[in-house]
N, C-alpha and C positions, 0 to 999 in steps of 0.2 A: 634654256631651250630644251623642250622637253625632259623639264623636270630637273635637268643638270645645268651648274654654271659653266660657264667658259672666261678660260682669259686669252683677250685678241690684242696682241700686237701691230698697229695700226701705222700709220701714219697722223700726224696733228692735227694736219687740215689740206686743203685743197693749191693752198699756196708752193707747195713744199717740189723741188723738182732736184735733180739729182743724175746726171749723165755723164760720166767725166772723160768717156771713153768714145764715147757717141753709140755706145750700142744701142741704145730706144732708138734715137735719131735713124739707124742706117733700115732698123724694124720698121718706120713710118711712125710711129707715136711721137707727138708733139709735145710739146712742153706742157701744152694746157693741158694732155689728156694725160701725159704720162702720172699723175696723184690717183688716177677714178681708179686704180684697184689697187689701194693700200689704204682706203677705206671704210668702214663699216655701213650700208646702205638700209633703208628700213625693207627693200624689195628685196635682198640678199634675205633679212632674217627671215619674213616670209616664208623662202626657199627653203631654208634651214629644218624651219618649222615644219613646214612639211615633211621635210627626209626623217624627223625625230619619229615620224607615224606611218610612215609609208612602207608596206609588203616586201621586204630585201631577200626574201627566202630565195637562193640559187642563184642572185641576179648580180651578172659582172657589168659595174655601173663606173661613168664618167662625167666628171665633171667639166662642162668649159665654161674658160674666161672666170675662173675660177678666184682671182685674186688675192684674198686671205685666204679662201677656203673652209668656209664657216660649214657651209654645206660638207663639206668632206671631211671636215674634223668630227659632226654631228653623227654622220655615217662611218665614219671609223671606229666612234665609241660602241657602236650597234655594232661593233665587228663583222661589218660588209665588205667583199669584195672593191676597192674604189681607186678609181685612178684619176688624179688633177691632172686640169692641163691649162696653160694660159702660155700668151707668147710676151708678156712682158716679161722684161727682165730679170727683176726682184720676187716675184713673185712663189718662186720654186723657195726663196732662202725665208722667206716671211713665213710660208707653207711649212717648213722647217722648224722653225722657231715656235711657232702658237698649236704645231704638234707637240715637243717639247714642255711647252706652258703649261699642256693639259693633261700630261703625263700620258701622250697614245704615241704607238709605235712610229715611224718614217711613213708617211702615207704616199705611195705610189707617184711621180709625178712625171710629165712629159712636157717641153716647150714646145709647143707647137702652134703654126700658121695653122688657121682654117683655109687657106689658098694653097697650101701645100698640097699637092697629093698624093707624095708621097712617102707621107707619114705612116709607120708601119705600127700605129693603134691598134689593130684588131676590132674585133666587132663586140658590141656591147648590149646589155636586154636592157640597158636604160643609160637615157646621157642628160641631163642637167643643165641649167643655165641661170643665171638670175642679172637682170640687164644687160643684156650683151647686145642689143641690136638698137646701139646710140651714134653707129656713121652711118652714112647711106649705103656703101657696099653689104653692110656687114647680111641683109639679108639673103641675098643672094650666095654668099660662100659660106655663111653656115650652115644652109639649105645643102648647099652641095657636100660639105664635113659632114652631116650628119646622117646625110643617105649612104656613104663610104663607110662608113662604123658604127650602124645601127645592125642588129642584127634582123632577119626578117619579120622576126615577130616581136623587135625590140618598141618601145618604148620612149618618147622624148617630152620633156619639161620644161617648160621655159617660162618662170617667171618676167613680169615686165613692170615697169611705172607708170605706162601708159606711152610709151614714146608714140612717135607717126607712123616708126616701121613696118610694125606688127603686121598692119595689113599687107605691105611685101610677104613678110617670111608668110607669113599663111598661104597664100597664094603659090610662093615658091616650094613652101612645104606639100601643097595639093597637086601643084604640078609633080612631083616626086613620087607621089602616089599613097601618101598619106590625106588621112580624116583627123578632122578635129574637134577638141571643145575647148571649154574656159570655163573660167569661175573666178569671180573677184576672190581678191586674195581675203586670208581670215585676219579679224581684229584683234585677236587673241593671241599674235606672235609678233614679237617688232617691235616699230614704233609707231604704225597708221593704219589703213585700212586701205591706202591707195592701190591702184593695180590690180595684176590679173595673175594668174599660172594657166600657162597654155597647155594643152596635152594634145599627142600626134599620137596615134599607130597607124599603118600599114593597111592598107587596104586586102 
């Protein structure tokens, strides 16, 4: 990924679940969904891909629904300002680990609901994403997370696979009083060419 390898600590496959305590369960993550971020996704490298190339000069950036955190290990080697955030479980120690792997520092991390609001993130010139809007809520409350910790003249990314949502969060994000564009994702990172990377600013 740009230019450097990575070693990710994953999960095997999609089978694999793991709650002993019921913490996923009392979060709302299901058994089915509790695997989708331990992962590796072709729309994740995408994301990644881009952050290897993308302008960091001065910019305090966030990742959510962050999962391994491919994106934030990429931008951690650029030695960028970066802070994870995902509200599953595992996620934070995975984050952990495949920092470790790669020999980069502890990279910043928070668990957090996008429903929460009050989560004491701070404000960001850029926040990140790479498939995150796979329930039907999810447009509407990362609309509202991301206008809470955008800074005014910040910056939002959000890669996709093409889910139904999109056209929610767009709407929801125009409602918020952001403009937008897209661009199919590039061939040249990953493993496809499927999907998009959305970009918002601020009106």
């Amino acid at each position: 990924m740009g230019g450097d390898d990575y070693r990710i600590r994953s999960l095997r496959d999609r089978q694999q679940y793991w709650d002993p305590d019921g913490e996923a369960e009392r979060a709302g993550i299901s058994s089915a969904s509790w695997p989708l971020f331990g992962l590796v996704w072709p729309i994740g490298l995408q994301l990644a891909g881009e952050m290897s190339r993308f302008e960091l000069a001065g910019k305090r950036i966030l990742e959510v629904g962050c999962g391994l955190g491919l994106s934030s290990l990429v931008l951690s080697r650029r030695k960028a300002d970066i802070t994870a955030s995902d509200y599953h479980p595992l996620a934070g120690e995975f984050l952990r680990i495949n920092a470790e792997l790669n020999d980069l520092p502890p990279i910043a991390y928070r668990r957090a609901s996008w429903a929460d609001a009050d989560v004491d993130l701070g404000l960001f010139d850029l926040i990140v994403g790479s498939d995150v809007l796979y329930e039907r809520d999810h447009p509407g409350v990362l609309a509202e997370f991301v206008a809470r910790h955008a800074a005014p003249d910040g910056q939002v990314m959000v890669a996709d696979p093409g889910r139904s949502q999109c056209g929610r969060f767009i709407a929801e994000m125009r409602s918020a009083g952001y403009r937008n564009g897209e661009r199919r994702a590039r061939a040249d990172e990953g493993k496809g060419n499927s999907g998009r990377i959305m970009s918002f600013t601020r009106d």
